[in-house]
Structures are given as structure tokens and as C-alpha cells.
N, C-alpha and C positions, 0 to 999 in steps of 0.2 A: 679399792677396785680401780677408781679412777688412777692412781701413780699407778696401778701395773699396765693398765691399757695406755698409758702414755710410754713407758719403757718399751711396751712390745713394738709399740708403731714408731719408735725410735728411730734414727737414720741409723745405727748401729748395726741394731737387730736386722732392720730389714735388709740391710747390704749380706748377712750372714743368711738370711732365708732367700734370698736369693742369690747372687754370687757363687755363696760357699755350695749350696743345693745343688745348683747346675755341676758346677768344677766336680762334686763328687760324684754324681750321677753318668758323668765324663768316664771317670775312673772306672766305677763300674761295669761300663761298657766295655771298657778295655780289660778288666778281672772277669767277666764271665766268659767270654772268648777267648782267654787264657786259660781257664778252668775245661772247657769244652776244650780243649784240642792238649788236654794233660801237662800244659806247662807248668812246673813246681813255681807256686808264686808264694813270696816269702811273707812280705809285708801288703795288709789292704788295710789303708787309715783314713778315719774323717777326721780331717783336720793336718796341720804341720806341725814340726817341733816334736816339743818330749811328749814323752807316751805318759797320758795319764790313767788309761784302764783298759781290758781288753781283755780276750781270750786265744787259746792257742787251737784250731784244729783241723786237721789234713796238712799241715806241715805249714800253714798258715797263723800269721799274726793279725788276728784282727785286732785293730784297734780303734781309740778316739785319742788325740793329738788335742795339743794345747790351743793351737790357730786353728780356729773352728772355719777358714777359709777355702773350701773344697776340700780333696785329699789325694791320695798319688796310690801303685801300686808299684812294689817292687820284685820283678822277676830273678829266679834263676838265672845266670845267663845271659843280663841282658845286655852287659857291659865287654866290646869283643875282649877285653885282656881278661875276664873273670870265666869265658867262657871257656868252657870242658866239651868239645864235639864228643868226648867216649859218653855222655850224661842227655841220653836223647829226652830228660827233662826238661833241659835249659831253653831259653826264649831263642838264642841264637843256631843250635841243634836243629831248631823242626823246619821244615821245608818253607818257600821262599812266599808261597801262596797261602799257609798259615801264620805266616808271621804280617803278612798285609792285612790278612782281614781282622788280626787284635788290634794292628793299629788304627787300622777303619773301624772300628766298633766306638769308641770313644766318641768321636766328630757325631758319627750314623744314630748313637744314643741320645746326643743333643739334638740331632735334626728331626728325632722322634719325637721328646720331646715338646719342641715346638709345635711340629705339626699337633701334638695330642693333647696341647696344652689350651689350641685357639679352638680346636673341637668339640675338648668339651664344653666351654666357654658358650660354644656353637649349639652345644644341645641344651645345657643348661637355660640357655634363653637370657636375654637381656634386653633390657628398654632404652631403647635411642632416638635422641630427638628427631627428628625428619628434617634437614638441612640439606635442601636440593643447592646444587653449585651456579645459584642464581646471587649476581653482584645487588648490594643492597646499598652500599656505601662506597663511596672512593674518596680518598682523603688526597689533598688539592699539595702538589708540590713533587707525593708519593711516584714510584715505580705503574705504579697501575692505572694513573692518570697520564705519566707520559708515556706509556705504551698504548692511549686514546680508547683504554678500558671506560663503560660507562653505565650508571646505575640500571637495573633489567636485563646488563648482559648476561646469558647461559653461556657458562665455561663446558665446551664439551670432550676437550682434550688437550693433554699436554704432551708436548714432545711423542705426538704419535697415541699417546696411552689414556685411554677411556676413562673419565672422568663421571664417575656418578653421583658422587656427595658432595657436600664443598670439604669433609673432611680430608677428601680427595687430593682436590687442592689446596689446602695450607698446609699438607704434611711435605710434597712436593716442592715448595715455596719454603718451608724453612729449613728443609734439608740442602737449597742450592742459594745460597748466600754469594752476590757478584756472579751466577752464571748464567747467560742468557737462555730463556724458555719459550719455546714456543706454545703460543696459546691459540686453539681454535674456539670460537665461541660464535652463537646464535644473536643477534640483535635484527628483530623486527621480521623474524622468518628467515634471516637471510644469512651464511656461513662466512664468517668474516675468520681470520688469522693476525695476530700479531708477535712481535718480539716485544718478551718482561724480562728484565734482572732484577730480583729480590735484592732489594739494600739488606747489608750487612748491621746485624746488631746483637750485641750485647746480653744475657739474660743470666739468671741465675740457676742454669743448664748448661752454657754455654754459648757460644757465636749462633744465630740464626737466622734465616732469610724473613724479612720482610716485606709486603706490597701494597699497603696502602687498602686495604680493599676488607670489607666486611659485609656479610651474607646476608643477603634478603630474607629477611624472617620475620613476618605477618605476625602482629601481636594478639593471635588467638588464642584463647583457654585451650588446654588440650583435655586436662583431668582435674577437680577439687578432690583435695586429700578430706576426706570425713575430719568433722570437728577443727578445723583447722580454721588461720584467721581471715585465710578466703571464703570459706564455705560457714561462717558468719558473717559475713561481708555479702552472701548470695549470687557468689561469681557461679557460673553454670558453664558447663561445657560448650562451646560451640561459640560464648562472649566474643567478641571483636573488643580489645582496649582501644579508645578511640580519643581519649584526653585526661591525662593525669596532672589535678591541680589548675585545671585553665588552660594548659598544654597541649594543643593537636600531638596525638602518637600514631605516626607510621610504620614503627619498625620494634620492635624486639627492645634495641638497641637503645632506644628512645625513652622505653621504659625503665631498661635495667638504669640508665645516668639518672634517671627518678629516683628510683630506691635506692641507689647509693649515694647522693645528696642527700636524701631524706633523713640518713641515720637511725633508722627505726621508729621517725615518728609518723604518725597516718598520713594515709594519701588518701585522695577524691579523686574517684575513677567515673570515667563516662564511658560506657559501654555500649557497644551495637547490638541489640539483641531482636535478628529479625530483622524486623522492620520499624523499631522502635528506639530507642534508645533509654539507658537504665543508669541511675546515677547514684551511686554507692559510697560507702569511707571504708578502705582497708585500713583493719587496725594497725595500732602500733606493734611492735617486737623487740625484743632484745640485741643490742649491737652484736653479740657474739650468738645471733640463731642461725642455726647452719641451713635454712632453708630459705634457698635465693630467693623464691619467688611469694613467701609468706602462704604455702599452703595449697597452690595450683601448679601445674607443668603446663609447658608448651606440647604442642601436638605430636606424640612419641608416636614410633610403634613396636614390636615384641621381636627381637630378631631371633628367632629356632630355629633348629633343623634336625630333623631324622639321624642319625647314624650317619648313613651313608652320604648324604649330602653335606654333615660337618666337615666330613673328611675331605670331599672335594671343594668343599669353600674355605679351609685352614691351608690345604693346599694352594691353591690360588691364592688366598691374600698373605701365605709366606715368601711365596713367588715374587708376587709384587713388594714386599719391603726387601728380597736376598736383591733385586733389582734398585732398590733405593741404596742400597748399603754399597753394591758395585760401583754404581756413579758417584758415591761419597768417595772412596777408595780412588778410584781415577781421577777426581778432584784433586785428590793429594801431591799427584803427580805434574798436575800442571797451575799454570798464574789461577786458575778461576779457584783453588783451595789453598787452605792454610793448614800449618800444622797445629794451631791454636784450637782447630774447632776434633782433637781428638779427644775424649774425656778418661779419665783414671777412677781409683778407686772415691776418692771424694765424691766425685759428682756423680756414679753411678749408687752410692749410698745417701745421696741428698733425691735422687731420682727414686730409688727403691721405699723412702720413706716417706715424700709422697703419692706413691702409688696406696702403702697400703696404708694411709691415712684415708685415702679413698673409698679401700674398699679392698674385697681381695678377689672380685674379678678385674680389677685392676694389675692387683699383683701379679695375678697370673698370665692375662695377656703379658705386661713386663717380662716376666719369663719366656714366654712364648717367643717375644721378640730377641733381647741379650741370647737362649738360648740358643735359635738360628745362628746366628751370628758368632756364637764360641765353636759351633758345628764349623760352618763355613772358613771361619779363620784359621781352624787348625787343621782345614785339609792344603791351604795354600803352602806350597814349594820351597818353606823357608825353614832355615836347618833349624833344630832343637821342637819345633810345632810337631805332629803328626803327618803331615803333607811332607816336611823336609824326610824325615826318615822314609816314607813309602817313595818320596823320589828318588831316594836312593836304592832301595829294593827295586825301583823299573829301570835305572842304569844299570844294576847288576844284572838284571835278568836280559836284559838287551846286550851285554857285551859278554853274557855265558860265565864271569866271574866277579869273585867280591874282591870288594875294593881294598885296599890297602888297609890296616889302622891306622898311621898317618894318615891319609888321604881324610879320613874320617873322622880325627881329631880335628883337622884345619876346617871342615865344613862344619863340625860344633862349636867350633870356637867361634867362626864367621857368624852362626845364628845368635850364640850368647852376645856378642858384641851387637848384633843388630837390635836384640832383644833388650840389650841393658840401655842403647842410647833413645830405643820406644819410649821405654819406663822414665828417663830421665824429662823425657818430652812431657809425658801427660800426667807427669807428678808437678813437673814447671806449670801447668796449663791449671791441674788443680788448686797449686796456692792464687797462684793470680787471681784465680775465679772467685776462691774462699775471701781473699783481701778486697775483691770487689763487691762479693757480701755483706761483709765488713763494713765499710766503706757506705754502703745502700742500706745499713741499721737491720 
């Protein structure tokens, strides 16, 4: 049991649960919108390559393909030299406004998707630590000391945009590696601003911003797990950790560099409780026990929502990463980004397989995000995507005629050449990354 739950959480498998899922679910979109408006569609496969099984019906091949990597649909028609205008079945026959919205149905199916993926996420309910975007630490040399950042400051905005968590801000901060930030923040009552640049660093994800700077986080008990080797230790909700080993603990942070120095052998906790104070040994654990904290949480709370209100909080916080992903994008184009920091299939299959080592509302947020984002990419203006075709259907429709097949071959050949020096890009970015793995054991 244990080898098959290692194989499933595989990087392998999980780049094929996600990846492949999305790409065909893409397809999809594009095959039922083809189906509704009666275009003959020959082939619908999950997967690429030779056909390993299948069935035939409505003049359709369905199948499953050897590369279990998404899948493709192949229309009637959809090729101008294949196409027969007398065969008003063919993809290029039906009118200009039904051949946009097959191709819009793909992108519109991923951005559903997403949006449906963080909602349900949203109703399901999840426990999260409570991390106000209050400065607990600033490491001395760091980006967030010399932008005269200092411990107690409240970050209330970045670059304009409302800051509630501190997850808030570290997702913003390592998405902009080398680009200056503005920070608004609270110290002493009072509304101060500064400019940060996240130094640039290195990870086994890829390039990401760093600032020196870690979250004020109160070393309160939040919960004792039953039976666990806190709740033989007699920790209680509501505990202040107050000194581990002889050790003053202010912070979160203070304790977790205990326990992992410690190795799993006990610690002596002095504890606030009240008005009193409680001196305890948590036991020992095993080095490989997957429970950080030996049996207690920090102070969570339940995040739910109704239906209706999933919807508009999957909304808004897709909003807010399709906004993170556009500054990444305009990065590219100027000094403040690299093409280093684009990632390929390695690293989204090293990313997919810690997600669902984690968990699989893990996984699913991960989808929810990539998904956005295979939406949003293929409606952009670039030939051989989704977006490149539909902008060719609003040229035709604006000059009253179709374009040439020449003219139409050189705009495919332009995307395939754009498309094939992407790939050469962040297949270079994934060995480097994998060798830097390597490299770091």
C-alpha cells in the first residue's frame, strides 16, 4: 500500500493529474462547441501519439492515445486546403461568429475551471493559520532593512493593492525578483511608504524574490490534537510558549529553530498560562514525524463560504493572481525580468508532486492557479494559441474578407517558430534547475 501511495504522489503522475487534466479539459471545450453548432469532429483523444483504445460514434473517434498529456480535437475542415465550402459540416464552412466561440470555449473552460476549482475549495472549508502582515523579523544586510523596514511594522499595501495576510505579501515579493515595490505600512499609528527590491534567488522552483523579513507570529497554542505528545505534555489552548530549554521565545520562529536543532529529542517548555506560569517536557518524536509542531497548531481559523459567496471570492482571488501573472509577463519584456525565471514541464511536475504530497486541496488550488493561466495564455494574440486564430477571425471580420492561405501559412509558421524558441527556452531553464538539484543532493 505504502509503494502505491508513493507512486501516486509521484512527480510523474502528478504532472499527468494535472497538466494532462487541464490540456484535455481545454479540448473539451473546444469538442462540445463544435458538437453544438454540428461541426463533423473526427478525432477527440486523451492523450497524443498512437491510439491505444477507443470507440467510434457520431462519426467520431473517441479515443485514449499513448501520451497521456492532455489531448487535441480534430475537426472537419479545419485545415483551409482540406476544406470543402459545398460540406456545411466542415469547421471552416460555419459562419465567422461560430467558429470564434469553438475557439473561445477552450481558454472559457479553463477559466471555469479555475474559477470552480478555488470555490469549491471555498465551500469545502479549510483551516489556515491566521498570519496578519505584521513584520516579526528583519534580517540585517537584507532588501527590507534597507528599505528601513522594522520589527511591528503592519504592511498595508503594495504597489496600490490591499494587503491582508502576510501570505499576501510574500507571494508578491517572490513573484518580483530585482523590481522595485512599493510598500505602504503602519508603524506607531502612523502611515509611512517605502521603496523594496526583492533580491533575486535561486530555489528548487526556480528564481524568486526575496526580502529579508519574517511574520510576527505570537507563540500561542491554537489547538491540542487528542492523544498526541502535546496533549500528554498538558499544553492547553490559549498557552503563551514563553521559554524552550532556558530559552526566552518571542516568536513562532524562535521555536520552530528549537525543534529542529532538537532532532526529536524533548524539549522543556515554560509556559504563560494566565497569570501563572506552567513548566512542562514535550516528548521526544521520531525524525521522519510529519507533525511540525508534535501534536498542537498555532492559532488557525475555518475558511467557508456559501455558494454564492465562493463564487465571488474565487473570482476575486483569480483576479488577483491573472494580475500577478500580467506583471510577471511585462517583467519579461523589460531589465527588471529574466527569461530564466519561465518554468517547463520539469518543474511544473516537481511543483505538481509537491502539491499533492500535501494534500489534494493542495492539488486543486495548483489547478485552479496553472488552469487560469493555460485560459489566459491561449487567448493572447500569438499565432498557432487560440487568441492567434480568433485574431485572425477579427481581421477578417473587420476588412469584410478571408485572408489568403499564404498569408495564413506565414502567420503559422511565425507562431510555430515563436512557440518552438519558448520551448527551447524553458526546457534550457529546466535542466539547469534539475542540475542545480543535483548539485544541492
Amino acid at each position: 500500500m505504502a509503494i502505491i501511495q508513493r507512486i501516486l504522489q509521484s512527480d510523474p503522475v502528478a504532472f499527468v493529474l494535472v497538466l494532462g487534466l487541464l490540456i484535455f479539459f481545454h479540448e473539451a471545450g473546444h469538442f462540445l462547441v463544435a458538437k453544438l453548432f454540428r461541426v463533423r469532429v473526427l478525432v477527440f483523444s486523451f492523450g497524443f501519439g498512437k491510439r491505444l483504445f477507443g470507440f467510434q460514434a457520431g462519426g467520431t473517434d473517441y479515443r485514449v492515445s499513448l501520451v497521456p498529456l492532455g489531448g487535441y480535437v480534430r475537426m472537419a475542415g479545419d485545415n483551409p486546403e482540406e476544406n470543402t465550402p459545398a460540406n456545411p459540416d466542415e469547421f471552416l464552412s460555419k459562419p465567422k461568429w461560430q467558429r470564434f466561440l469553438i475557439l473561445f470555449a477552450g481558454p472559457f473552460m479553463n477559466i471555469l475551471i479555475a474559477i470552480g476549482a478555488f470555490a469549491m475549495v471555498d465551500m469545502i472549508g479549510v483551516e489556515q493559520r491566521i498570519v496578519p502582515p505584521v513584520i516579526g523579523e528583519v534580517t540585517a544586510g537584507d532588501p527590507a532593512q534597507k528599505a528601513g523596514l522594522q520589527v511591528g511594522d503592519r504592511i498595508v499595501s503594495i504597489n496600490g493593492e490591499v494587503v491582508n495576510e502576510f501570505d499576501d505579501l510574500r507571494l508578491v515579493v517572490s513573484t518580483h525578483a530585482g523590481t522595485p515595490l512599493r510598500l505602504e505600512y503602519l508603524r506607531n499609528g502612523q502611515r509611512q511608504a517605502t521603496m523594496l527590491t526583492p533580491r533575486r534567488e535561486e530555489s528548487d522552483f526556480g528564481p524568486v524574490g526575496l526580502a529579508g523579513i519574517r511574520p510576527l507570529q505570537e507563540p500561542i497554542i491554537g489547538r491540542v490534537l487528542p492523544d498526541s505528545v502535546a496533549a500528554k505534555a498538558g499544553l492547553q489552548t490559549g498557552d503563551r510558549i514563553v521559554g524552550v530549554n532556558g530559552t526566552p521565545v518571542r516568536q513562532y520562529s524562535e521555536f520552530e529553530t528549537a525543534l529542529i536543532n532538537s532532532k526529536g529529542a524533548p524539549l522543556t517548555l515554560d509556559l504563560q498560562r494566565g497569570a501563572s506560569t506552567v513548566h512542562t517536557i514535550l516528548g521526544a518524536v521520531p525524525l521522519k514525524d510529519n507533525d511540525s509542531y508534535r501534536g498542537f497548531l498555532p492559532p488557525t481559523t475555518i475558511r467557508k463560504f456559501t455558494f454564492g459567496a465562493a463564487v465571488v471570492d474565487s473570482v476575486e482571488q483569480n483576479w488577483k493572481m491573472l494580475k500577478l501573472t500580467g506583471s510577471a509577463v511585462r517583467r519579461l519584456f523589460t531589465s527588471q525580468g529574466s527569461m530564466k525565471e519561465l518554468s517547463g514541464p520539469l518543474k511544473i511536475a516537481h511543483i505538481s508532486g509537491e502539491m499533492l504530497r500535501r494534500g489534494w486541496i493542495a492539488v486543486v488550488l495548483l489547478m485552479s492557479m496553472i488552469s487560469l493561466q493555460l485560459g489566459v495564455m491561449n487567448l493572447l494574440p500569438i499565432p498557432v494559441l487560440d487568441g492567434g486564430h480568433i485574431m485572425v477571425l477579427l481581421i477578417e471580420g473587420v476588412v469584410r474578407r478571408d485572408l489568403s492561405i499564404k498569408v495564413k501559412e506565414r502567420i503559422q509558421q511565425l507562431g510555430f517558430a515563436l512557440l518552438a524558441a519558448l520551448m527551447i527556452v524553458v526546457i534550457y531553464n529546466d535542466i539547469l534547475g534539475e542540475i542545480t538539484r543535483w548539485k544541492r543532493g
